[in-house]
C-alpha positions in Angstrom: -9.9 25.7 -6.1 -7.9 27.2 -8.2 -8.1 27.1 -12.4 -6.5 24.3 -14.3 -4.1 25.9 -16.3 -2.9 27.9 -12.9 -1.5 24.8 -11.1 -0.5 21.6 -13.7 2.4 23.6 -15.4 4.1 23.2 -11.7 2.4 19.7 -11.4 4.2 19.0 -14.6 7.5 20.2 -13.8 7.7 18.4 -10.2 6.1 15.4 -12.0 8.9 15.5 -14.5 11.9 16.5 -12.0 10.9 13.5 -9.7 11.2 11.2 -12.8 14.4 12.7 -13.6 16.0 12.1 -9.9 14.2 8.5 -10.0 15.6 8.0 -13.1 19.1 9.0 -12.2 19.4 6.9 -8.9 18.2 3.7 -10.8 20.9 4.3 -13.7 23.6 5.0 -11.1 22.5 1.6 -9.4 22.5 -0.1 -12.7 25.8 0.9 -13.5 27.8 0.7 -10.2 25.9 -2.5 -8.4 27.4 -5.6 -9.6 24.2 -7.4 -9.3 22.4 -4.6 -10.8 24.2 -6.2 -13.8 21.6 -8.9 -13.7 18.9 -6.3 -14.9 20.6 -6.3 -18.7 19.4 -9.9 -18.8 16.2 -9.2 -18.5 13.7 -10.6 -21.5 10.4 -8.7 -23.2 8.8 -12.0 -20.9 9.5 -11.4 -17.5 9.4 -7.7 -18.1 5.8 -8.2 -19.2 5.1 -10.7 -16.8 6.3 -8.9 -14.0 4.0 -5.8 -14.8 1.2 -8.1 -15.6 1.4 -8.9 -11.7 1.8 -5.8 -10.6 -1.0 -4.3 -12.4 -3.1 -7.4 -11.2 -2.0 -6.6 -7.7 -3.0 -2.7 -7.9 -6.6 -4.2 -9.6 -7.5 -6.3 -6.2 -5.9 -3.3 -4.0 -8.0 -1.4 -6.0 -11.3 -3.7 -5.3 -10.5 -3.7 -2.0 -10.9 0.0 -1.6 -13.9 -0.2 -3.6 -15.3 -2.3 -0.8 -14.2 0.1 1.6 -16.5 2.9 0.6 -19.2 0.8 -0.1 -19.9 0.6 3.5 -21.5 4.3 2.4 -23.2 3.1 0.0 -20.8 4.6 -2.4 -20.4 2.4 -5.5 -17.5 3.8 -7.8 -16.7 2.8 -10.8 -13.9 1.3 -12.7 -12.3 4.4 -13.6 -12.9 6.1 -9.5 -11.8 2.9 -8.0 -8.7 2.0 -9.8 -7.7 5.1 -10.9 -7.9 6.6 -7.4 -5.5 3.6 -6.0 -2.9 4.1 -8.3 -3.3 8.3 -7.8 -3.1 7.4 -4.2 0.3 5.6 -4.6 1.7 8.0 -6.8 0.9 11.5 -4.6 2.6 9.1 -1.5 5.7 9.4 -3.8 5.4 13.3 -3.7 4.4 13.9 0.2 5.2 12.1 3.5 2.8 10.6 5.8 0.9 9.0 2.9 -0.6 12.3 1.2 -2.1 10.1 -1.2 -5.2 9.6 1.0 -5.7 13.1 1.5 -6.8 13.0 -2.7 -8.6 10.3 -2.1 -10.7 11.7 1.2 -11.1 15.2 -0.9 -12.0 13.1 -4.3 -14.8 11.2 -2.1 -16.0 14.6 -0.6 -16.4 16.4 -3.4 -17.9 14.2 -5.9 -19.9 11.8 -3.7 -20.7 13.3 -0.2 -18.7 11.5 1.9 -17.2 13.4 5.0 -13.9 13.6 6.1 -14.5 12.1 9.4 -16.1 9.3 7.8 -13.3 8.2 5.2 -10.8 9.0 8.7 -13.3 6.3 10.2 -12.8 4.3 7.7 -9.3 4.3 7.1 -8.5 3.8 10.8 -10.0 0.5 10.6 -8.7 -0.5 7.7 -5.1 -0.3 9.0 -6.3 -2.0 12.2 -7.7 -5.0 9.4 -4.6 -5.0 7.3 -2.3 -5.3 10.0 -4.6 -8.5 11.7 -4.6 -10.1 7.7 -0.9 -10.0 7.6 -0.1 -11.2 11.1 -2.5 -13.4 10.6 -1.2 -14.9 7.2 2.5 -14.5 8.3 1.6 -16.8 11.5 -0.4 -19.2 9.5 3.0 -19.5 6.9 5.0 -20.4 9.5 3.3 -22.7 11.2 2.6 -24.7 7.9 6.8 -24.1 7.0 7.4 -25.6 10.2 5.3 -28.1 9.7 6.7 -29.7 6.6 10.6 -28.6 7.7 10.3 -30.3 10.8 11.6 -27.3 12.3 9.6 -24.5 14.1 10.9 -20.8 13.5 10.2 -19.7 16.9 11.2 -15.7 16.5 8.3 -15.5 13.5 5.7 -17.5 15.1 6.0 -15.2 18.4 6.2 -11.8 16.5 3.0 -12.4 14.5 1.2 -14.4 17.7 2.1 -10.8 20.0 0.6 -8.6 16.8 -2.0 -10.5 15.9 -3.1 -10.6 19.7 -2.6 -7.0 20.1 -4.9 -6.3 17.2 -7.2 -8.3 18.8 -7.0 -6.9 22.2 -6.7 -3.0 20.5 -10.0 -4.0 19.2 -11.4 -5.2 22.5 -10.0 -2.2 24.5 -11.0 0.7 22.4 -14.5 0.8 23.4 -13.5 1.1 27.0 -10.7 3.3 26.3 -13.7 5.9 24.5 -15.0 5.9 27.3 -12.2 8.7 28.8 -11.6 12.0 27.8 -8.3 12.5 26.9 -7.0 16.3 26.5 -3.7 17.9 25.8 -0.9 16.4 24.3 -3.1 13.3 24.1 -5.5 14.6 22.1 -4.8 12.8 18.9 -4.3 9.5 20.4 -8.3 10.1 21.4 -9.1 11.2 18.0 -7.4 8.4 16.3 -8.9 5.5 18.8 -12.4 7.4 18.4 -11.9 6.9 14.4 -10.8 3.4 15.1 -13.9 2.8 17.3 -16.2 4.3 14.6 -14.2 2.4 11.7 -14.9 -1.3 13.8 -18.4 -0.1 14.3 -18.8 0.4 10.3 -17.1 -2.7 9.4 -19.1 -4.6 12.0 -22.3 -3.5 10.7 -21.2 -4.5 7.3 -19.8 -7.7 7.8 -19.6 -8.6 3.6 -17.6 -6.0 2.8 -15.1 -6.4 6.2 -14.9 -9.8 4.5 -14.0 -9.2 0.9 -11.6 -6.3 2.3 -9.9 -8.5 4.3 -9.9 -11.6 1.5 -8.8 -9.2 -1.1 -5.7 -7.3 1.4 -5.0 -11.1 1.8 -4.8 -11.6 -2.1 -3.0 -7.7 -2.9 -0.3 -9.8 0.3 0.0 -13.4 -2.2 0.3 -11.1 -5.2 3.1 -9.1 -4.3 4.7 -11.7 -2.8 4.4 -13.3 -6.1 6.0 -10.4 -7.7 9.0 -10.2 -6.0 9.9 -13.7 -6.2 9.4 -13.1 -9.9 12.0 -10.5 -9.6 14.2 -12.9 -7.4 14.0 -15.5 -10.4 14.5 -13.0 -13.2 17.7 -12.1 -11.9 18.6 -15.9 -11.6 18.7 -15.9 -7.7 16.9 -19.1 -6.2 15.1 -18.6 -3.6 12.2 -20.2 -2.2 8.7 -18.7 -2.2 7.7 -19.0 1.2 10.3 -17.0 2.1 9.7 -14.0 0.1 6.1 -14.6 1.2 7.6 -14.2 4.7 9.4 -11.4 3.9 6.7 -9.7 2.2 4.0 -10.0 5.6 7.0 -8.3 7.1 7.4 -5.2 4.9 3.7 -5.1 4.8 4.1 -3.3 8.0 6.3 -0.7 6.7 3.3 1.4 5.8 3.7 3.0 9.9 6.9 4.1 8.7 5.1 7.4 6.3 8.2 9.5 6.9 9.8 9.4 3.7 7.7 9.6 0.5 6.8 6.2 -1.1 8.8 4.7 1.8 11.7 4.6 -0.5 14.4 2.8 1.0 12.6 1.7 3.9 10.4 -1.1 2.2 14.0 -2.0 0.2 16.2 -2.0 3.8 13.3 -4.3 4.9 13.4 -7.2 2.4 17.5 -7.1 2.6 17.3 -7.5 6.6 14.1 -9.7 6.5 16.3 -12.0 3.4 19.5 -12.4 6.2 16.7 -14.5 8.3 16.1 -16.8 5.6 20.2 -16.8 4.2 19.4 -14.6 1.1 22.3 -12.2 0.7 21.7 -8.6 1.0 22.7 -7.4 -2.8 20.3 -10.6 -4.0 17.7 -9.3 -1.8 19.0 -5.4 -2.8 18.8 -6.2 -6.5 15.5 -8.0 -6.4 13.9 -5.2 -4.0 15.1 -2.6 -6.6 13.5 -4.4 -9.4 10.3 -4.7 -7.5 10.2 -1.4 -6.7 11.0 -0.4 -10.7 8.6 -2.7 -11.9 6.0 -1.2 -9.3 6.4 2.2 -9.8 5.9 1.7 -14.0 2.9 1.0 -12.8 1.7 3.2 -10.7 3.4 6.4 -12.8 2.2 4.7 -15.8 -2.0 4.8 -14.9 -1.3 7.6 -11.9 -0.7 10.4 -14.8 -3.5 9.2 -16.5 -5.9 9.1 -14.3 -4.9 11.5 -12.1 -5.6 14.1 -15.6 -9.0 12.2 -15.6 -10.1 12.4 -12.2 -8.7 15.9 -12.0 -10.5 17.1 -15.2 -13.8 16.0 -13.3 -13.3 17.5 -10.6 -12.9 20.9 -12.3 -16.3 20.2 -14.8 -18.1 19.5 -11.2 -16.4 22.5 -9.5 -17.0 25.4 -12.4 -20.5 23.5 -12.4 -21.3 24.2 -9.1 -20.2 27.9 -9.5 -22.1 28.6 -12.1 -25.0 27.3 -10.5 -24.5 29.7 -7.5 
C-alpha cells in the first residue's frame, strides 16, 4: 500500500469532479423538467424526513451486513459496520460491477482475517437470500392487493412465483451441480455456484444470523419503499403505497445490472416502467425516482467521506504498524 498523502489528493479531485457532474445533471433536470419544478416546494420537513428514512434504511442495511460476517465470528462495531455500508455504496458510484465490495472484502482481510474466498462465500449467498426475500415479499403483496381489490394481478403473482421457485430450486440443484467439473469458458459459472454452495452451507449452519439477514433485507425493502413514496407525496403526486412497495421489490433486482456505476439511470428507468403497471406517469415516477436518488445519495456521500477518511486512516496505523514490526 501505498502512503496517504500519495493517493487522496487524486481521491479528492475525482471525489470532487463526480460531485461537480452530479451536481450539474440534477440542476439541468431541475431547471428543464417541468415536474422537476415540484422540487422548489420542498419544506425543511420532508427534506429532513426524507433523509431521516434514508439514513434509517442504510442503519438496518448496515445491521444486516453486520450479521453477515458474524457467521465468522467477526463482530464489528458501530463505526466498521455502518461506515463500511455506506463506503460500500459510495465506491459503487465510482466503479462498475459493484466495486464497493471489493473495500469491503480487503477492509475484512486486513483488519480481521477473513479471506477472500470466504467474504466471496458469503456474498454469493447473500444475493441468492436477497433475491428469495424480495420475490418472496413482492408475491406475498400481491396476493394480499388482490385480495382486498377483488382483482388478481396475474403478470406479478407469476413473475415472483417463477423467481422465488428458481431460487429455491438454484438452491436445491447446486450441490449436485458441484458435483461436475466445469473447465474453460465455464469456469466462472463453477466458481460462482461453488461460492454459492459454500455461502448456503455457512448460512445453514448459522441459521440466526440467515434469519436476522433476511428479516432485516426484508426491513432495508419496507424502508425504501417508504422513502420513495415520501418522495411521491412531497412532490404532491398521490399514489398508493402498495404500489411503490411493488415497484420497489421490482428495482430491488436491479442490483444484476452492475454495469454502470451506482446503477444510475437503470434503478430510475425501472420505477418509471414498473409505475406504467400501476398508471403512475413516467415524469411522476421520473421526478420522484430522481428525488429518491438525491435524497439517497446525501446520504451515502454525506457519512461515505467520513468514514471512508476513518476507516482509511486505520487501515494505514495497522499497515505502517505491521511494517514496523517486520
Amino acid at each position: 500500500m501505498s502512503s496517504p498523502g500519495r493517493f487522496r489528493a487524486p481521491k479528492i479531485l475525482k471525489n470532487a469532479l463526480f460531485i461537480l457532474v452530479l451536481a450539474a445533471g440534477f440542476i439541468f433536470l431541475f431547471l428543464k423538467g417541468p415536474r422537476l419544478q415540484s422540487f422548489r416546494h420542498l419544506t425543511i420537513l420532508e427534506i429532513l424526513l426524507l433523509l431521516a428514512v434514508s439514513f434509517l434504511g442504510y442503519l438496518v442495511l448496515g445491521l444486516g451486513f453486520r450479521s453477515l460476517v458474524r457467521i465468522f465470528d467477526v463482530d464489528l462495531t458501530f463505526k466498521e459496520w455502518f461506515g463500511l455500508t455506506v463506503c460500500n455504496n459510495m465506491f459503487n458510484y465510482y466503479l462498475p460491477a459493484r466495486g464497493g465490495i471489493v473495500v469491503k472484502a480487503y477492509y475484512l482481510k486486513k483488519k480481521h482475517s477473513l479471506s477472500y474466498p470466504h467474504y466471496a462465500a458469503l456474498m454469493a449467498g447473500s444475493v441468492f437470500l436477497v433475491l428469495a426475500v424480495a420475490s418472496f415479499v413482492g408475491l406475498v403483496v400481491v396476493l394480499f392487493v388482490s385480495a382486498m381489490r377483488g382483482r388478481f394481478i396475474v403478470s406479478l403473482a407469476v413473475a415472483f412465483f417463477l423467481v422465488f421457485l428458481g431460487v429455491l430450486l438454484t438452491g436445491l440443484v447446486t450441490k449436485h451441480l458441484l458435483r461436475l467439473k466445469i473447465h474453460g469458458k465455464f469456469a466462472r459459472l463453477s466458481l460462482f455456484l461453488s461460492n454459492l454452495r459454500d455461502g448456503l452451507g455457512f448460512f445453514s449452519e448459522h441459521r440466526k444470523y440467515a434469519l436476522d439477514f433476511c428479516l432485516l433485507s426484508g426491513l432495508f425493502l419496507l424502508l425504501i419503499a417508504v422513502r420513495l413514496h415520501l418522495c411521491f407525496l412531497a412532490l404532491n403526486f398521490n399514489v398508493k403505497f402498495w404500489s411503490v412497495l411493488l415497484i420497489m421489490v421490482i428495482t430491488e433486482f436491479s442490483f444484476l445490472i452492475s454495469v454502470i456505476p451506482g446503477n444510475l439511470g437503470i434503478k430510475e428507468g425501472i420505477i418509471v416502467f414498473s409505475g406504467g403497471i400501476f398508471a403512475i406517469s413516467a415524469d411522476k415516477a421520473l421526478a420522484a425516482a430522481i428525488l429518491d436518488r438525491a435524497v439517497s445519495l446525501v446520504v451515502i456521500f454525506g457519512f461515505g467521506f467520513i468514514y471512508s477518511k476513518i476507516l482509511l486512516d486505520k487501515m494505514d496505523a495497522i499497515y505502517w504498524g505491521y511494517k514496523r514490526k517486520n
